[in-house]
C-alpha positions in Angstrom: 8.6 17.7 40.7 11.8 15.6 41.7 10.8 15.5 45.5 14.1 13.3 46.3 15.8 16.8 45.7 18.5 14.5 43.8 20.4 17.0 41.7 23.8 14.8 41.7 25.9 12.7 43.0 28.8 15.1 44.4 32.2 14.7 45.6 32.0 15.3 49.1 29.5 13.5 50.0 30.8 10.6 48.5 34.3 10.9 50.5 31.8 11.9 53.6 30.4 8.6 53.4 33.5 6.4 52.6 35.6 7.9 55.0 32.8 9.2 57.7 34.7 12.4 57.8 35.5 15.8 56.5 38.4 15.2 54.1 40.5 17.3 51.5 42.8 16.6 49.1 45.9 18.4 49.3 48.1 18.9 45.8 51.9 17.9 45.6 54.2 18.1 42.9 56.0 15.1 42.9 58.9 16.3 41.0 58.1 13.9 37.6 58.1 15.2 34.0 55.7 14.3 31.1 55.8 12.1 28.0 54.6 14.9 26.1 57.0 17.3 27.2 60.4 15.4 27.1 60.3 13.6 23.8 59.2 10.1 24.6 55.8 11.0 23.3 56.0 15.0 21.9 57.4 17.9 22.4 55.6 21.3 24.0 53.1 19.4 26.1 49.3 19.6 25.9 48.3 22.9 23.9 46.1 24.1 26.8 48.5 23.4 29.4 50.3 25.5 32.3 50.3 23.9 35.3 50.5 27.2 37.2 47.2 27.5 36.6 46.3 24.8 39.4 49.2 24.3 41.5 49.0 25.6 45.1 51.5 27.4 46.8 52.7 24.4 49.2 52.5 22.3 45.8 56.4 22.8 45.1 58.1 20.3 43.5 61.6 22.0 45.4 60.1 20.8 48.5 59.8 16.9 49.7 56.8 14.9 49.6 56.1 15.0 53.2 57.1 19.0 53.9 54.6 19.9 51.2 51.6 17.1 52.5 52.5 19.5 55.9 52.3 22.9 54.7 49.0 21.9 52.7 47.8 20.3 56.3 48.6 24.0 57.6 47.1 25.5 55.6 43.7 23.8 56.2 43.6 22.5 59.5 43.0 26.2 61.4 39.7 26.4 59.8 38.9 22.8 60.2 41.2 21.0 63.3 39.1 17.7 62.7 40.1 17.7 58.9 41.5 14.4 57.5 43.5 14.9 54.0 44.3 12.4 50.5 47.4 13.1 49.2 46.6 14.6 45.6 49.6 14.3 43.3 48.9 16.6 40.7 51.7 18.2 38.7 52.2 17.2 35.5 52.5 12.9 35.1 52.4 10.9 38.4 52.9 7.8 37.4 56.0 8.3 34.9 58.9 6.8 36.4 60.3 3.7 37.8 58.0 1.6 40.6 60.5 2.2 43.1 60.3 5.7 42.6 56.4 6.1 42.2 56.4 3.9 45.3 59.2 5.7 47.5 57.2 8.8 47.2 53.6 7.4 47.6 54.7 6.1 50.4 56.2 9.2 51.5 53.4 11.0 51.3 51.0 7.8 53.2 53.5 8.6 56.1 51.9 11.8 57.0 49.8 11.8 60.2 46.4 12.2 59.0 46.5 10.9 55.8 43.8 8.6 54.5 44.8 7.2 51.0 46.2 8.7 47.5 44.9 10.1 44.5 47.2 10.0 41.6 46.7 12.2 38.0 48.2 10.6 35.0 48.2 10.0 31.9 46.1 7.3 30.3 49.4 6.0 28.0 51.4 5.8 31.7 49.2 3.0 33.3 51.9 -0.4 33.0 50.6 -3.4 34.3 53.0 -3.4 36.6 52.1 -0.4 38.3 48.6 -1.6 38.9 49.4 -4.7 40.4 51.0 -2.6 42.9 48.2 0.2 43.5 45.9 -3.0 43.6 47.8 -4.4 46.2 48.0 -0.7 48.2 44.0 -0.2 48.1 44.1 -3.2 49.8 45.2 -1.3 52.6 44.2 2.4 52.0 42.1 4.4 49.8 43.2 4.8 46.3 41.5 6.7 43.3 43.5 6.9 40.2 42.4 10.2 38.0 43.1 9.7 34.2 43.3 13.4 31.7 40.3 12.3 29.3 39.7 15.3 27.5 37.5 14.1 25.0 36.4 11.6 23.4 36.8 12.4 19.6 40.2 11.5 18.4 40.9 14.5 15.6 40.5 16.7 19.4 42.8 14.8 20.8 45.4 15.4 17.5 44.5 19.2 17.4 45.3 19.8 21.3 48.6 17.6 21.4 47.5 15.2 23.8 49.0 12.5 22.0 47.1 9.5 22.6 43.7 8.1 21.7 40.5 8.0 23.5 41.0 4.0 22.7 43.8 4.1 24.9 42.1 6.4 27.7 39.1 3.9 27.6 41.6 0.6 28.1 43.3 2.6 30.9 39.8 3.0 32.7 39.1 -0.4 32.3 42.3 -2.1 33.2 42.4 -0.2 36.4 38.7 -0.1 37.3 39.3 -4.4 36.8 42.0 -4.6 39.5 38.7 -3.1 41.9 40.7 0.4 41.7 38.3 3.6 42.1 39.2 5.4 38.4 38.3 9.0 37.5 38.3 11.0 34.3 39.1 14.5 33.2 37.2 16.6 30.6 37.0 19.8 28.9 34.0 20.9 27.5 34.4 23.7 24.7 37.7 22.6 23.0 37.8 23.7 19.4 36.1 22.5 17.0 33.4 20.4 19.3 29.8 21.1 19.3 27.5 20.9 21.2 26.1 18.0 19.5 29.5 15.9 19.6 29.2 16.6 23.5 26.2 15.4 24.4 27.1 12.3 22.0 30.3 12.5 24.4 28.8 12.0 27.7 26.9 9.3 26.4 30.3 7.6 25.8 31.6 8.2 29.0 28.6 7.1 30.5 30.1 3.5 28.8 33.7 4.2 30.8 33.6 2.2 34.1 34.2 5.3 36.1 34.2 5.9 39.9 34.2 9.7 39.4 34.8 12.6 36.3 35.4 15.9 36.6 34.6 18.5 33.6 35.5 21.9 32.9 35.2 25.0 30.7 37.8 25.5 28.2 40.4 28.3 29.7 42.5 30.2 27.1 46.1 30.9 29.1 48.8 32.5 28.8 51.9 31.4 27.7 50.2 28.0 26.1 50.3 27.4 23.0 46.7 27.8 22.5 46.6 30.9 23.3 48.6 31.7 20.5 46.3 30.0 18.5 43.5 31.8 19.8 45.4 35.2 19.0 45.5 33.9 15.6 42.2 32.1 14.5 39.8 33.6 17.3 37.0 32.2 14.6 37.8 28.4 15.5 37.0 29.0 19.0 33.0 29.7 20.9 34.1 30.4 24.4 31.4 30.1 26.7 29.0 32.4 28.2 28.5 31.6 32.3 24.9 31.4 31.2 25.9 29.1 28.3 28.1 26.8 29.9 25.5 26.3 33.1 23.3 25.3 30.5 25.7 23.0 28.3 27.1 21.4 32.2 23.1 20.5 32.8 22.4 19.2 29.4 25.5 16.8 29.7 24.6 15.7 33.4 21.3 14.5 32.2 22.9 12.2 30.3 26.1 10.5 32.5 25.5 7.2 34.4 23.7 8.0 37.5 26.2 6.7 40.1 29.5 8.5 38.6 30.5 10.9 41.1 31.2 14.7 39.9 34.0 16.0 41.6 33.5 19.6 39.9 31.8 21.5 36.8 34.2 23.7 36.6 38.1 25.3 36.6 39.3 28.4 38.0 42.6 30.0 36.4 44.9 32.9 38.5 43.6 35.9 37.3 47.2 37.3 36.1 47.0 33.8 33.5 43.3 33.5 32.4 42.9 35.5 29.1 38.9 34.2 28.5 36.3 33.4 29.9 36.4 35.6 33.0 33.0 35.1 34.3 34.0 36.6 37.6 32.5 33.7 40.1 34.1 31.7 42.5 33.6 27.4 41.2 31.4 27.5 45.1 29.2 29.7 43.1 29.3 28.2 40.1 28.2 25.2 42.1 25.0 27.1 43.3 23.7 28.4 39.5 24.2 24.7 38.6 22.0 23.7 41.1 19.6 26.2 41.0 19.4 25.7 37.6 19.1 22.6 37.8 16.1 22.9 40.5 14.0 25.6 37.6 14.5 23.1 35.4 13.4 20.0 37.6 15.9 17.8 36.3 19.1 15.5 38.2 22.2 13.5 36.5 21.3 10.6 34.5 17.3 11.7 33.8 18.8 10.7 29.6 20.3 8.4 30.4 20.0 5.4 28.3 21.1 1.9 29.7 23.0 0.0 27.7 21.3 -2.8 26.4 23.3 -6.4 26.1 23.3 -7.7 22.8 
């Protein structure tokens, strides 16, 4: 039996012990666009994408950087008064603009009372150089973790959901920013069409390889108004949604095999009910978190027990 009781390494206790206290991430829309949405790179956006499908109430890109950092701060701080909060910027792409733009409103948003550092979501093909040498400079003074939309690691995925870059680029994003001593996370969905669950277990070996700080995965959501849904409607025989019992199953078997010292943030996405079409599995990602480890526990296993260390050649 595992008598550490070592299941994984998880994303609060990881901020616990870098920051010493209870801290939350609050989302803002910082009022930029996407590459994939205005022309630059595509047209439509990413297949699977509707960012009402994560965005927060006080997340409004309407409202300024600092009003929305406060109404999120509201919004937590009257069940926990000692709470300290990372600015989260979320929507859509958050490093696509100029740098005095991307730095006017990180800035903004470091302002707040109460505010320990930034996390920014982006895109893997939005990373310049000369953005990094900034946010290298900025950890130097306050936490910064840079999150980059993975997805997966096979390109013909990549193609078939519209992302429109390649995992070659997403891997060179990790590395250039994990280089400049940067914390660098990574985004992926387990379940996209046409993966199995072969190619996924191959998958978290190769992210394993990714310098990352921390990753996040989730199930594949079907939503309305994407264009994968439509798809869905369509050719409902390219697609094996997953089972809750499934996809605890699938989470584990992939775990076993990442790097033990990534950080998960989360195993899971949950979608307004009025958008999700499938899987409704009718659980809260709190309880989610319990199956996992539960299961996890029955099955006397912890992150990384597969995992094979690279060996130099």
């Amino acid at each position: 039996m595992n008598s550490s009781r070592f299941y994984y390494n998880d994303f609060s206790t990881y901020l616990r012990r870098f920051f010493g206290c209870k801290v939350q991430k609050i989302g803002l829309d910082g009022g930029f666009s996407c590459p994939n949405r205005d022309g630059t790179i595509g047209r439509g956006g990413c297949t699977y994408c509707n960012n009402r499908t994560f965005s927060p109430a006080y997340c409004n890109g309407t409202k300024s950087i600092v009003q929305q950092m406060n109404e999120g701060i509201d919004f937590f701080s009257h069940k926990y008064p000692q709470m300290r909060y990372l600015a989260y910027f979320q929507a859509y792409t958050n490093t696509y603009g100029s740098l005095d733009e991307l730095r006017r409103r990180y800035e903004e948003a470091l302002s707040v009372d109460g505010c320990l550092g930034i996390v920014i979501g982006t895109r893997p093909d939005c990373m310049p150089d000369e953005l990094l040498d900034y946010l290298q400079v900025l950890s130097c003074r306050t936490f910064v973790l840079v999150e980059y939309g993975i997805e997966s690691t096979y390109d013909k995925t990549l193609v078939r959901i519209n992302r429109g870059h390649t995992f070659a680029t997403a891997a060179d994003a990790v590395r250039r920013t994990a280089e400049r001593g940067i914390p660098v996370g990574g985004h992926i969905i387990l379940g996209l069409p046409g993966e199995t669950r072969a190619m996924l277990m191959q998958q978290a070996d190769e992210i394993s390889q990714l310098p990352l700080t921390t990753l996040k995965l989730h199930q594949l959501q079907l939503i309305r108004g994407t264009q994968m849904a439509l798809e869905y409607e369509s050719m409902p025989q390219d697609f094996s949604l997953f089972s809750l019992c499934d996809y605890v199953e699938t989470v584990i078997d992939y775990v076993e095999r990442l790097r033990p010292d990534i950080v998960l943030e989360r195993f899971a996405s949950q979608s307004p009910k009025e958008l999700l079409i499938a899987p409704d599995w009718g659980i809260k990602n709190y309880e989610l978190v319990e199956i996992v480890k539960r299961r996890m526990r029955e099955r006397d296993t912890w992150q990384g027990r597969l995992y094979d260390v690279p060996v130099d050649k």
